[in-house]
C-alpha positions as CSV (number, residue, x, y, z in Angstrom):
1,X,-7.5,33.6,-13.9
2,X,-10.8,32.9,-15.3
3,X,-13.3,34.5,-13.8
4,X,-16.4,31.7,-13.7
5,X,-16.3,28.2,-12.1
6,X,-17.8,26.5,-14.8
7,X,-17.6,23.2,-12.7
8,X,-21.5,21.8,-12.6
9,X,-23.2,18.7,-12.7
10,X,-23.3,17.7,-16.4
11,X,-24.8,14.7,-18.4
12,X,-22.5,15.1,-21.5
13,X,-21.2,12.2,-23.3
14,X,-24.3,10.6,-21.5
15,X,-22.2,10.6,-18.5
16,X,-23.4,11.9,-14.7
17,X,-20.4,13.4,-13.1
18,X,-21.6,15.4,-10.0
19,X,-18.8,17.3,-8.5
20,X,-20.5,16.7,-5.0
21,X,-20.4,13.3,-5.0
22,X,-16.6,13.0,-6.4
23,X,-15.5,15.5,-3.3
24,X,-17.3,12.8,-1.2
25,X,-15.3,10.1,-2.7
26,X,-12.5,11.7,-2.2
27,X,-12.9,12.5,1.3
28,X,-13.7,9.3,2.4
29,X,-12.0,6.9,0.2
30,X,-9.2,4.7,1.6
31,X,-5.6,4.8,0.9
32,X,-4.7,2.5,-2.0
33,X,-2.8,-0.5,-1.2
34,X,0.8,-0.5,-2.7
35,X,0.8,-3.1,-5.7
36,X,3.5,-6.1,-6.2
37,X,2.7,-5.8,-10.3
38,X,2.7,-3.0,-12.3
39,X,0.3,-2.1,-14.3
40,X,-1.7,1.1,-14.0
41,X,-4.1,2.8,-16.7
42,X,-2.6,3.5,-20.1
43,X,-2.5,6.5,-21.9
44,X,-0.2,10.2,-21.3
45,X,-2.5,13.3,-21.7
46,X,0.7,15.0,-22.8
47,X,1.9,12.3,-25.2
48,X,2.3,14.0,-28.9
49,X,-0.8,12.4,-30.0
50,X,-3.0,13.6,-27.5
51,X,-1.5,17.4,-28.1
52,X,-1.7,17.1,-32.0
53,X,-4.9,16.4,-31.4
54,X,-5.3,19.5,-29.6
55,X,-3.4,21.4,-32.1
56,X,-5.8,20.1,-35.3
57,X,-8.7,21.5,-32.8
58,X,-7.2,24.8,-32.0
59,X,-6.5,25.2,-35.8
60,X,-10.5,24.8,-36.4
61,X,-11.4,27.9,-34.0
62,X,-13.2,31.0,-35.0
63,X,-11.6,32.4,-32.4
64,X,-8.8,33.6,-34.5
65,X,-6.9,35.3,-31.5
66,X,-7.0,32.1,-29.2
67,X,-4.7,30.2,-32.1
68,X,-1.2,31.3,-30.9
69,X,-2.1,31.0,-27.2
70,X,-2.8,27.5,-27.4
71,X,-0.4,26.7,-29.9
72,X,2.3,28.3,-27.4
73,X,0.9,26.5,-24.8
74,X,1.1,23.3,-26.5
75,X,4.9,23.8,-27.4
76,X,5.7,24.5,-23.7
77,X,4.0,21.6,-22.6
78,X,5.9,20.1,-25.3
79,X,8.7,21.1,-22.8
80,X,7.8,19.8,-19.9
81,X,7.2,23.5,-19.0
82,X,4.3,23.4,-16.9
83,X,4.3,26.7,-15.2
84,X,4.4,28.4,-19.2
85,X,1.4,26.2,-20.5
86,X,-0.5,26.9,-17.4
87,X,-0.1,30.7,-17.8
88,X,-1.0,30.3,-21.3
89,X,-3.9,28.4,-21.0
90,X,-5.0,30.8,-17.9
91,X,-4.8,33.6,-21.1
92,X,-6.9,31.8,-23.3
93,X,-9.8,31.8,-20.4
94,X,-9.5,35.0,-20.2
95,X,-10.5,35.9,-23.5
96,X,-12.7,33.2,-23.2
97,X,-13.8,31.3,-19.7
98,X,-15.8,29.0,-22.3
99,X,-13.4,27.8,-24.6
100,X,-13.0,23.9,-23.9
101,X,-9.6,23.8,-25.2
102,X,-8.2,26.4,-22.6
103,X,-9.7,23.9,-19.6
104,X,-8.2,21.5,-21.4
105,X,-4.8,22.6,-21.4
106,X,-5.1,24.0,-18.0
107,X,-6.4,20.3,-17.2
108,X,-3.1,18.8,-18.5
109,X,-0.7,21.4,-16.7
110,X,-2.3,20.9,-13.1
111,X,-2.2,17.1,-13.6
112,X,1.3,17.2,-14.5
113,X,2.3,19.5,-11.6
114,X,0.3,17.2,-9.4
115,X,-2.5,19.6,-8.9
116,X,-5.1,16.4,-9.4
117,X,-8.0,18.6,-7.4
118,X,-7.8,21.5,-9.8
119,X,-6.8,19.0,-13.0
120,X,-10.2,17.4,-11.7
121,X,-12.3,20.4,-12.0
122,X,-10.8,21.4,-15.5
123,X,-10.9,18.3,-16.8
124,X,-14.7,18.3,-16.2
125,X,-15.0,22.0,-17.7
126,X,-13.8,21.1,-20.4
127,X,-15.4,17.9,-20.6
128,X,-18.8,20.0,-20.7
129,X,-17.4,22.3,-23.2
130,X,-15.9,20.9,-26.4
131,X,-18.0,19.9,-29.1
132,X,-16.0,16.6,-29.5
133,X,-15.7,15.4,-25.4
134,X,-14.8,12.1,-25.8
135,X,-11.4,13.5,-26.7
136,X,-11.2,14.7,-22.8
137,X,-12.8,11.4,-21.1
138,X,-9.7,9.1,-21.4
139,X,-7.8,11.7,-19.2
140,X,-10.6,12.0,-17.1
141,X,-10.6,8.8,-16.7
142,X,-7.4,7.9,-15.8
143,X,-7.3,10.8,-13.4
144,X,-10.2,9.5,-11.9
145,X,-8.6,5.9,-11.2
146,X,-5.3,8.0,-10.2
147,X,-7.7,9.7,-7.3
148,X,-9.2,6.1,-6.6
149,X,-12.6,6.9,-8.2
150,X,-12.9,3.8,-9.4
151,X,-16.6,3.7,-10.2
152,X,-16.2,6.8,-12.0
153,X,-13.4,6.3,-13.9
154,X,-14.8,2.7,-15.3
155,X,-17.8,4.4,-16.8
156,X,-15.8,6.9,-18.8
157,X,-13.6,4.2,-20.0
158,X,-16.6,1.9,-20.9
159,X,-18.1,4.7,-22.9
160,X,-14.5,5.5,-24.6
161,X,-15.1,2.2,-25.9
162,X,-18.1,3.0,-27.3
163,X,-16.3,5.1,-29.6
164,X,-13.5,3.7,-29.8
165,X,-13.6,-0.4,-29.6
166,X,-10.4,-1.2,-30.9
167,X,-8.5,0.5,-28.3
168,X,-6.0,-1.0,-26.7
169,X,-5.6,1.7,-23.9
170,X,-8.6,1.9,-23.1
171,X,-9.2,-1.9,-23.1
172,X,-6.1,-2.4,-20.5
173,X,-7.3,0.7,-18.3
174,X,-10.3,-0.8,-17.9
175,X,-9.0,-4.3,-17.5
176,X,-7.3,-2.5,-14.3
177,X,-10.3,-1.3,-12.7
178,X,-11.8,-4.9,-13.1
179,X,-8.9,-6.2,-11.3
180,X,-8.6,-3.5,-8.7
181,X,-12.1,-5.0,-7.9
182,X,-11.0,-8.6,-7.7
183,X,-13.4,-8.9,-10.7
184,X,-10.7,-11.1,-12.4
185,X,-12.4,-13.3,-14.5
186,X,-14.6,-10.5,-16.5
187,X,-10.6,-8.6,-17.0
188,X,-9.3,-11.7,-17.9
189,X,-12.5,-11.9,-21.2
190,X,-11.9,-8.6,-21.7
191,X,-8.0,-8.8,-22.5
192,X,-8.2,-12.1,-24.0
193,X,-10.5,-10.5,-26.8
194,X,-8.6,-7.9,-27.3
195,X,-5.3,-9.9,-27.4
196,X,-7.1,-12.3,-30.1
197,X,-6.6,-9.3,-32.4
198,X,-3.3,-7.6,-31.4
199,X,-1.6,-10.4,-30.3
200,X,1.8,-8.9,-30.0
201,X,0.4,-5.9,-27.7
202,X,3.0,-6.0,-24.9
203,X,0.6,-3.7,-22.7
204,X,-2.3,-6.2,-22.9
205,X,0.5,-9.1,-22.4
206,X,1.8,-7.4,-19.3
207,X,-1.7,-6.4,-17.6
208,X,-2.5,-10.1,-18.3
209,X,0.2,-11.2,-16.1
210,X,-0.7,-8.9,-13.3
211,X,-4.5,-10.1,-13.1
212,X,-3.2,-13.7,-12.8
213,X,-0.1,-12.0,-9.7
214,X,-3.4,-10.4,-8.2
215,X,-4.8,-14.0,-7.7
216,X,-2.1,-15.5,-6.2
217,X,-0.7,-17.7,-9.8
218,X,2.8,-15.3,-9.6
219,X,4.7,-18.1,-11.6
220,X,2.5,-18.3,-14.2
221,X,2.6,-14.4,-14.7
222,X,6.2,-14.6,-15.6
223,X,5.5,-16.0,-19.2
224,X,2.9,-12.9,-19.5
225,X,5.5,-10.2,-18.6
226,X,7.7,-12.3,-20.8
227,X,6.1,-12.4,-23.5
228,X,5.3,-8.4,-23.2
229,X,9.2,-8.0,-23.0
230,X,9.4,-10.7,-26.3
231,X,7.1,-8.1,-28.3
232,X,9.0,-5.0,-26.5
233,X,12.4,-5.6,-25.0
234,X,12.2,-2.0,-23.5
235,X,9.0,-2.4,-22.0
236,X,9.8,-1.3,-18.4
237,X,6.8,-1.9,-16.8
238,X,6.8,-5.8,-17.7
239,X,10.6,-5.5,-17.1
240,X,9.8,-4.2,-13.5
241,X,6.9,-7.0,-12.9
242,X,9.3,-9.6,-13.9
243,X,11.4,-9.1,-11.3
244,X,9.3,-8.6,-8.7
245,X,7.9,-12.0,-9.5
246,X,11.4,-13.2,-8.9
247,X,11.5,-11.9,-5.6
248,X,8.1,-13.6,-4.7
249,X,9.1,-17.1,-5.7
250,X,12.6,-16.1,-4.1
251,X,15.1,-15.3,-7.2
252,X,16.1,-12.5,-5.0
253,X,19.5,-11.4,-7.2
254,X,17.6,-12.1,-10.8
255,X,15.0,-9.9,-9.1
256,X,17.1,-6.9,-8.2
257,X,19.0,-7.4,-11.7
258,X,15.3,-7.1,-13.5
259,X,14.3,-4.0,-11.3
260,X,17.3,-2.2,-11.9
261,X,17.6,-2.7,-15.2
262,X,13.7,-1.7,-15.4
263,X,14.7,1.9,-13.7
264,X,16.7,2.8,-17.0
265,X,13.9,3.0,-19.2
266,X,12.0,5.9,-20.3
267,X,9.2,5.8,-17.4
268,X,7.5,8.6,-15.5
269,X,8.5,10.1,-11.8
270,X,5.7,8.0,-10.0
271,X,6.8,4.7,-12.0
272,X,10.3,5.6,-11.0
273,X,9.4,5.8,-7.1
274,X,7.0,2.5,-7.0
275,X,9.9,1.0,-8.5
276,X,12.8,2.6,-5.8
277,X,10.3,1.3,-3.1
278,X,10.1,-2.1,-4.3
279,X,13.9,-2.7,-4.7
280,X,14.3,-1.4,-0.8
281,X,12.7,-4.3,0.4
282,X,14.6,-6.5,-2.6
283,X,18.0,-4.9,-0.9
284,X,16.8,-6.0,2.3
285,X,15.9,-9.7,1.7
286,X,19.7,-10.0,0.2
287,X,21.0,-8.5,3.6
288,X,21.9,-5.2,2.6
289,X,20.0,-3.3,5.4
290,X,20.9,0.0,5.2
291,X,20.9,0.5,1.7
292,X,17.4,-0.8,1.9
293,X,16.6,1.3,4.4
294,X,17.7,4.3,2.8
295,X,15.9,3.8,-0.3
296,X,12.8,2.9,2.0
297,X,12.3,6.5,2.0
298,X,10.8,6.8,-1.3
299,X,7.7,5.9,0.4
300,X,7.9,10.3,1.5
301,X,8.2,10.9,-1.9
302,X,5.2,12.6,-3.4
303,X,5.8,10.7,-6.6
304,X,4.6,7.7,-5.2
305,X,1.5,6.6,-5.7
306,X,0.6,5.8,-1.9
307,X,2.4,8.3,-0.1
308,X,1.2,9.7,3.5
309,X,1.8,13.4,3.9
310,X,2.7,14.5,7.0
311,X,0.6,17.5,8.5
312,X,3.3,19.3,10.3
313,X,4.7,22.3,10.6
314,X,8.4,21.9,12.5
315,X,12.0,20.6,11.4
316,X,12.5,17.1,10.4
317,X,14.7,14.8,11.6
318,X,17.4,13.5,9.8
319,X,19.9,10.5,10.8
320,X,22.6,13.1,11.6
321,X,20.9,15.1,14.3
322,X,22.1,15.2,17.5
323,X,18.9,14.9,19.7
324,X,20.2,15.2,23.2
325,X,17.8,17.3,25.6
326,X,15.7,18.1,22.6
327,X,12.1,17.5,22.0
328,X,11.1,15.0,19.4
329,X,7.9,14.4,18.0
330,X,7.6,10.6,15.8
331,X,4.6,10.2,13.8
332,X,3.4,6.2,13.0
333,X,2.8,5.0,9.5
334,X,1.4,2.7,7.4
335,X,-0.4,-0.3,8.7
336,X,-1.0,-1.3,12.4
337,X,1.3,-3.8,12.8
338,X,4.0,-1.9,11.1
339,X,3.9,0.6,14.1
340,X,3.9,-2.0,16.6
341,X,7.0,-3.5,14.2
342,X,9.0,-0.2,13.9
343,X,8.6,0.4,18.1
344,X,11.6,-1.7,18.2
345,X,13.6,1.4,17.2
346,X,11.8,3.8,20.0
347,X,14.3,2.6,23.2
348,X,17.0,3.6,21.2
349,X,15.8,7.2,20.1
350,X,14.5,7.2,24.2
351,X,18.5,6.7,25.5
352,X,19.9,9.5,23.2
353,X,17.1,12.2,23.7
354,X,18.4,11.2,27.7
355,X,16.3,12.5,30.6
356,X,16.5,16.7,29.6
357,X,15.0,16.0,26.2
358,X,11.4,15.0,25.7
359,X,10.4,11.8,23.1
360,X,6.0,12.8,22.0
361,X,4.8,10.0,19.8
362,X,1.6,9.4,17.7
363,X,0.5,6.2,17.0
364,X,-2.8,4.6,15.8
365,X,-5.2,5.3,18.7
366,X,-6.2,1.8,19.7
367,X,-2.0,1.6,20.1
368,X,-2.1,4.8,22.8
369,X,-2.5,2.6,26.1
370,X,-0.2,-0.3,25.1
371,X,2.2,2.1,24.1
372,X,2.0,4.2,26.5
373,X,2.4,1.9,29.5
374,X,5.7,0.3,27.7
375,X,7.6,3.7,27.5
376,X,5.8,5.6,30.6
377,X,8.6,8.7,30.2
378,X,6.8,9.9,27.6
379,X,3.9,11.6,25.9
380,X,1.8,8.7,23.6
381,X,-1.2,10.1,21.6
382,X,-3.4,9.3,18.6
383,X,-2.6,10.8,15.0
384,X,-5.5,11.7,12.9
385,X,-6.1,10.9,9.2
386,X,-8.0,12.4,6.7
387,X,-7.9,13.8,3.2
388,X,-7.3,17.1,2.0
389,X,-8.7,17.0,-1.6
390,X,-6.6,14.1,-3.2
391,X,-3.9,13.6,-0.4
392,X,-4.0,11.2,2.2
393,X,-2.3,13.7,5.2
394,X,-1.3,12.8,9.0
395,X,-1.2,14.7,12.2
396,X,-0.6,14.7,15.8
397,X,-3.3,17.2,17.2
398,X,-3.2,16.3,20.8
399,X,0.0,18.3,20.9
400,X,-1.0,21.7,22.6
401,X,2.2,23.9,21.4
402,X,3.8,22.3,18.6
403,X,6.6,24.9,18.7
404,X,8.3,23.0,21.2
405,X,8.8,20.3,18.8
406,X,12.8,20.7,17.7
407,X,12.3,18.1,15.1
408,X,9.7,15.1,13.7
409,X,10.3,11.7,12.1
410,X,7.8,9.6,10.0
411,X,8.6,6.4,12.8
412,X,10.7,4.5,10.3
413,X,12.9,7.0,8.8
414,X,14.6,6.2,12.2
415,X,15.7,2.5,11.0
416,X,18.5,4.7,8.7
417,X,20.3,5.4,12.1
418,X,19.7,2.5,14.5
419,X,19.0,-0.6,12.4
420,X,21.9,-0.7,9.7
421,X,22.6,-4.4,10.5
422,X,21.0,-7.5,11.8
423,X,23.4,-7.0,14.4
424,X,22.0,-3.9,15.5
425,X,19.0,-5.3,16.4
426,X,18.7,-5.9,20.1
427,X,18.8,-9.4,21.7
428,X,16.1,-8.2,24.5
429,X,12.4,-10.5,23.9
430,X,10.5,-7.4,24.5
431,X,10.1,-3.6,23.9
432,X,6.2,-3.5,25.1
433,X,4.9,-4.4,28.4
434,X,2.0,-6.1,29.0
435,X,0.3,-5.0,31.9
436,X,0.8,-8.0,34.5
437,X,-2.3,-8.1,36.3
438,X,-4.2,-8.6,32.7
439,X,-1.7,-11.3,32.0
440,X,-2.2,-12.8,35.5
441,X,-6.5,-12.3,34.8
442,X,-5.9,-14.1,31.5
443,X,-3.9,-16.8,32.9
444,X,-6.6,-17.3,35.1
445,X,-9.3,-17.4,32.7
446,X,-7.3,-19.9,30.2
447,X,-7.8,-22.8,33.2
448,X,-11.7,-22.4,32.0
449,X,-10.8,-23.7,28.7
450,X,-9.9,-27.5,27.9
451,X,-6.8,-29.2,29.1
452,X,-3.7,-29.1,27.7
453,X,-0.9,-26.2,26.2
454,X,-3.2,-23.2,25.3
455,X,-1.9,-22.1,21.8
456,X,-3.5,-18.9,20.6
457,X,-4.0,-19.1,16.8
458,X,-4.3,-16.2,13.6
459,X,-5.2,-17.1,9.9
460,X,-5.8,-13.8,8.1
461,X,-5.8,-10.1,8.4
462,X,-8.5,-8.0,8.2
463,X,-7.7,-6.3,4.7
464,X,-7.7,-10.0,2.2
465,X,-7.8,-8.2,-1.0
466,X,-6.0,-8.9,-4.1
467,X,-2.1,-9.6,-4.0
468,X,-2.4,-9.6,0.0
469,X,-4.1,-12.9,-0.2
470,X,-0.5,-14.4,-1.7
471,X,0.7,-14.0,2.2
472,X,-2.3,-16.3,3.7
473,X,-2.8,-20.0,3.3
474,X,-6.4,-20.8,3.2
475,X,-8.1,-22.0,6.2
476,X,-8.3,-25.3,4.7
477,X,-4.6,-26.0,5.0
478,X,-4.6,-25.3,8.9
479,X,-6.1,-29.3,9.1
480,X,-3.2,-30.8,10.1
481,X,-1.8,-28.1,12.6
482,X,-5.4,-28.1,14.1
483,X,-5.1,-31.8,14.7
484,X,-2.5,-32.1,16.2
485,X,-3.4,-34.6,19.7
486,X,-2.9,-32.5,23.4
487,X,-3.4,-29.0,22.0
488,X,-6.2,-26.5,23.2
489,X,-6.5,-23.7,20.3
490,X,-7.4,-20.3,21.1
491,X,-8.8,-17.4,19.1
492,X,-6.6,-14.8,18.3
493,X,-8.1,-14.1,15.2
494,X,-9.7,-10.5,15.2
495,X,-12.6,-9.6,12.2
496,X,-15.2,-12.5,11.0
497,X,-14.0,-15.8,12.3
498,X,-17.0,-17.4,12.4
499,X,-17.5,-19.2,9.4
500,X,-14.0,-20.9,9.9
501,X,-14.5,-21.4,14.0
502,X,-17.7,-23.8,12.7
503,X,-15.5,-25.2,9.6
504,X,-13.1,-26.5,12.3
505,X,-16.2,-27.8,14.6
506,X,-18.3,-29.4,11.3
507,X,-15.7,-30.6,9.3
508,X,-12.5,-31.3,11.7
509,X,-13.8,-31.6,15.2
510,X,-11.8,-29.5,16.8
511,X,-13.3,-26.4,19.1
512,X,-11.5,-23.2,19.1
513,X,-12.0,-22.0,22.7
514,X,-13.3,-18.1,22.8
515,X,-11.7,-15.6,25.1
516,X,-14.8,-14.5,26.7
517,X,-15.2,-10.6,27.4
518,X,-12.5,-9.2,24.9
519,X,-12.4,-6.9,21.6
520,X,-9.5,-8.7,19.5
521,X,-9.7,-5.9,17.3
522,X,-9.7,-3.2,19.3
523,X,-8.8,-3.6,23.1
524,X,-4.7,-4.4,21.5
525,X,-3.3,-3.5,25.3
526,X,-5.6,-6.5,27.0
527,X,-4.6,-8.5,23.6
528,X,-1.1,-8.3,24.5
529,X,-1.8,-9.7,27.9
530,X,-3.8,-12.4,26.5
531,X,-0.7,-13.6,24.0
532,X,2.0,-13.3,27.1
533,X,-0.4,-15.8,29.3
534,X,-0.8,-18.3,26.1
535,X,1.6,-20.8,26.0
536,X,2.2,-20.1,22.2
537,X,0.6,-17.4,19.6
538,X,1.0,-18.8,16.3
539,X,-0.4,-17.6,13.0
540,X,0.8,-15.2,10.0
541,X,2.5,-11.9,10.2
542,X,-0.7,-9.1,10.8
543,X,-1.4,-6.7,13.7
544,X,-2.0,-9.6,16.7
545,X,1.1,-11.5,16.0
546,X,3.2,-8.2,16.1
547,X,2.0,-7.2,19.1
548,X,2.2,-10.7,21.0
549,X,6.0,-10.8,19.9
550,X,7.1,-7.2,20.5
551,X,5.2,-7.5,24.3
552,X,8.1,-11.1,24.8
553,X,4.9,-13.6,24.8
554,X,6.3,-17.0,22.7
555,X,5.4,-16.8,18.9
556,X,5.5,-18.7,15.8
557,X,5.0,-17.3,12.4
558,X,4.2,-18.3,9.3
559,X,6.1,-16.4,6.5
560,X,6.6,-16.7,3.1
561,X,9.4,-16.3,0.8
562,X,10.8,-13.1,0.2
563,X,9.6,-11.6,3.2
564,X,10.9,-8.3,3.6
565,X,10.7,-8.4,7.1
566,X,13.1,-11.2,8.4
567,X,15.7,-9.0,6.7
568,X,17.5,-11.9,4.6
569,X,17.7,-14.1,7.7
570,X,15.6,-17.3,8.6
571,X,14.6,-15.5,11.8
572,X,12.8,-12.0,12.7
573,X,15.6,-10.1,13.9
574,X,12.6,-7.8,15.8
575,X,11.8,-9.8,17.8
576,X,14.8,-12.8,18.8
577,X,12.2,-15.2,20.8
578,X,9.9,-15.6,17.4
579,X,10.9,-19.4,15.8
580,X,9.9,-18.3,11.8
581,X,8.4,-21.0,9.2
582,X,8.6,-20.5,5.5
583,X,7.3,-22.7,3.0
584,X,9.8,-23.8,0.4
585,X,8.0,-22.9,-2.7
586,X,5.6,-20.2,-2.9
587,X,2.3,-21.0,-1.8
588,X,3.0,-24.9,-1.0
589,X,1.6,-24.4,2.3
590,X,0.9,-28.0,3.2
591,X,4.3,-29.4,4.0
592,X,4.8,-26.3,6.7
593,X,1.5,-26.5,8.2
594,X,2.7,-30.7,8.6
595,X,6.3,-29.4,10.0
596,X,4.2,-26.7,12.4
597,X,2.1,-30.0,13.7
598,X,5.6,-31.6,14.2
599,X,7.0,-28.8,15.9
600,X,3.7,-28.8,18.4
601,X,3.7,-32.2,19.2
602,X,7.8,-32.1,19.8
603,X,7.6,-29.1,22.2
604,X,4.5,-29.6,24.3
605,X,3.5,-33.1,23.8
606,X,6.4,-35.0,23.8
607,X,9.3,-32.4,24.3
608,X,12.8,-33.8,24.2
């Protein structure tokens, strides 16, 4: 190993990389959302041109010795031999801890083996060390974006240009970085330009298409990725995008067809798992749960670009387990309203663990009390999230003695065993309880507000960034359902609501009545009481409309097509009291807002 860490805060290439203050970015950066389109940075730091150019480096030492090292090296990581080429660029530091090349190589290895921490730290040596270093900063770069160093990663590719301004790699990767930042209309300039002079690039084509997904204008990205796949019928990236395009405007089988066929090409591990996980939720819009369901479980892979690791040290569960008088620890994931979603599963896993066995579960802490007094048999805590140098990692430390724990499950791995059908779904309104003396203190305080049905109402989510903004209708649209004659609206909506609260008041007349004396984002047990005393919670799917449904209150949501979720049904089999509208076409949200006024008017107004 070499002996010096030659990691330090350098200003070649005219370039500030402090080590410090990438740790700190790491630490505290959030989990990437998992994208719709495809289209990451560009570029292999193994591909045969970026090793030949290693090789026509090595060839120019003085150090005469160091040749057939890295030459060796090279061929193994010609092999996908990581564990050789490491070795051998770990010998070529030893001879000499200041040979750039050797960092280099060592660089490459540990980013191939998924190291990205150490890859970091090499890449940077060896960024400070070689005479030529803009050779290094494309990988750097792309490693950068890879650990969600965006900021970082954008300067090195803005200075690759420098050098390099006919690159189309470099152009796409940082066309992906403007995106990532909603900055659409500066990536959209930059890959125009670029596609004035290769016009039949089928990478530019393709990240073209997912800039204009990213804003919502999905249909219009199909003769982008189609026109990648017209310059490079094997193009599986475009291949994958196309499909998942048909899925969003609802082409559900051409969809499947263009992901599985995508999965054939010559694409990378990571590629290959954002690609399983998107055809699980294709498998389950078509009906076929438990393949989907199965296949869901890519999202544990360590390939995939958003995966949560799980900090803990016991047995994991598998489908096949008999559980019976055992203790079971289940860990919540992903988003909030997925754990309120997935809870559906927890009576089932409660009857066959049976009175002798012991069910501990870990959920997002503003979840503990709601949980906690639904399922009052068992132990509810808080998980904990942080991240250990590049990986997002879980755990469940309120649990004294974890060796009790027979057995863990990531909350829903459990769907492979209880949910294989629609018809396994339970018919029961609720599996959380509302505490009744909030719901009878809120049904109290709603005679304060105006006359007439008291309908509680959402319009966003607190995350509204880039292809999650496809899911949401502008405020604007909600006219018609907000004017509906006879209804009293109430806020539901957690986050800033302001600005639209006075939209409705200025521009519609309507007043949104406030729930005085409550935390919509945070006090989720007392918002659960709220939506049961309502007469109706009605908005789109996010945290506040899961909750309202799985504690029985009377919902209506707003979906769109393609929605995972409802399972290839019209309904939400989670929860059978929820009535589910869906615009026709993709983003024509006005006739469903006008058949949600409809509906209003026909139950509370003028019911039948």
């Amino acid at each position: 190993m070499a002996k010096r860490n030659l990691l330090k805060s350098s200003t070649a290439f005219g370039l500030q990389l402090d080590p410090a203050k990438m740790g700190e970015q790491i630490a505290t950066g959030a989990q990437a959302a998992p994208r719709v389109a495809a289209s990451q940075t560009a570029g292999d730091s193994a591909s045969k041109r970026s090793l030949n150019r290693i090789k026509s480096h090595a060839d120019a030492l003085r150090h005469q010795s160091l040749i057939p090292l890295i030459n060796r090296s090279l061929d193994f990581l010609k092999k996908d031999n990581y564990a050789k080429s490491t070795e051998l660029a770990l010998a070529v530091l030893d001879i000499d801890e200041r040979n750039g090349l050797g960092w280099y190589l060592l660089a490459i290895s540990k980013e191939k083996t998924g190291d990205l921490m150490n890859a970091l730290k090499c890449y940077e040596s060896a960024f400070q060390l070689l005479d030529d270093p803009e050779m290094v900063a494309s990988d750097l770069g792309r490693l950068a974006y890879r650990m969600n160093m965006k900021e970082i990663a954008e300067q090195l590719f803005r200075l690759c240009l420098v050098k390099d301004p006919t690159s189309n790699e470099i152009t796409n990767n940082l066309a992906c970085i403007l995106r990532d930042g909603q900055r659409y209309d500066e990536a959209v300039d930059v890959l125009k330009s670029a596609l004035n002079v290769h016009r039949e690039d089928p990478l530019l084509w393709n990240t073209l298409g997912t800039v204009l997904s990213e804003q919502g204008e999905v249909a219009s990205s199909k003769l982008f990725y189609e026109e990648a796949l017209r310059n490079d019928p094997s193009f599986a990236k475009a291949r994958y995008n196309l499909g998942n395009a048909h899925h969003v405007l609802g082409d559900l089988d051409a969809a499947l067809e263009a992901c599985d066929e995508a999965m054939t090409g010559r694409i990378g591990l990571d590629e290959i798992a954002m690609m399983r996980m998107s055809r699980s939720t294709m498998l389950m819009c078509l009906g076929q749960i438990g393949e989907g369901w199965d296949e869901y479980e890519v999202r544990l892979d360590p390939n995939f670009a958003d995966v949560l690791h799980f900090y803990i040290d016991r047995p994991k569960w598998t489908p096949q387990m008999d559980v019976r008088g055992k203790s079971i620890l289940v860990i919540g994931e992903q988003g909030l309203g997925d754990e309120v979603l997935f809870g559906n599963l927890l009576p089932d896993l409660i009857e066959d663990i049976g009175p002798t066995g012991k069910l501990t579960l870990a959920v997002e802490e503003r979840l503990v009390d709601l949980f906690q007094q639904s399922f009052p048999t068992i132990e509810v805590g808080a998980h904990v999230t942080f991240r250990y140098e590049h990986r997002i990692m879980r755990a469940a430390r309120f649990v004294e003695d974890p060796s009790v724990i027979d057995a863990w499950a990531p909350l829903a791995s459990l769907l492979r065993k209880y949910r294989r059908s629609v018809d396994a779904f339970p018919k029961k309104k609720n599996f959380l309880t509302a505490n009744p003396e909030r719901v009878a203190y809120w049904t109290d305080q709603l005679k304060a507000a105006p006359p007439g049905p008291k309908v509680g109402i959402l319009w966003k989510s607190l995350r509204m960034d880039g292809s999650r903004l496809r899911s949401f209708s502008p405020f604007e649209q909600w006219r018609s359902v907000l004017e509906t004659p006879g209804i009293t609206f109430v806020n539901m909506q957690y986050g800033e609501t302001e600005p639209e609260i006075a939209q409705a008041k200025s521009e519609y007349g309507i007043d949104i009545w406030q729930p005085p004396g409550i935390n919509l984002k945070d006090d989720l047990a007392d918002v659960g009481a709220l939506a049961c005393a309502l007469d109706l919670t009605l908005g789109f799917s996010n945290a506040t409309t899961n909750i309202a449904a799985a504690c029985g209150g009377p919902v209506w949501i707003i979906s769109i097509p393609g929605a995972w979720t409802r399972l290839g049904t019209d309904s939400m089999p989670w929860y059978p009291q929820v009535r589910v509208f869906t615009p026709e076409a993709f983003r024509d949200w006005q006739p469903v807002m006008e058949q949600i006024s409809d509906a209003l008017t026909e139950t509370f107004i003028s019911p039948a």
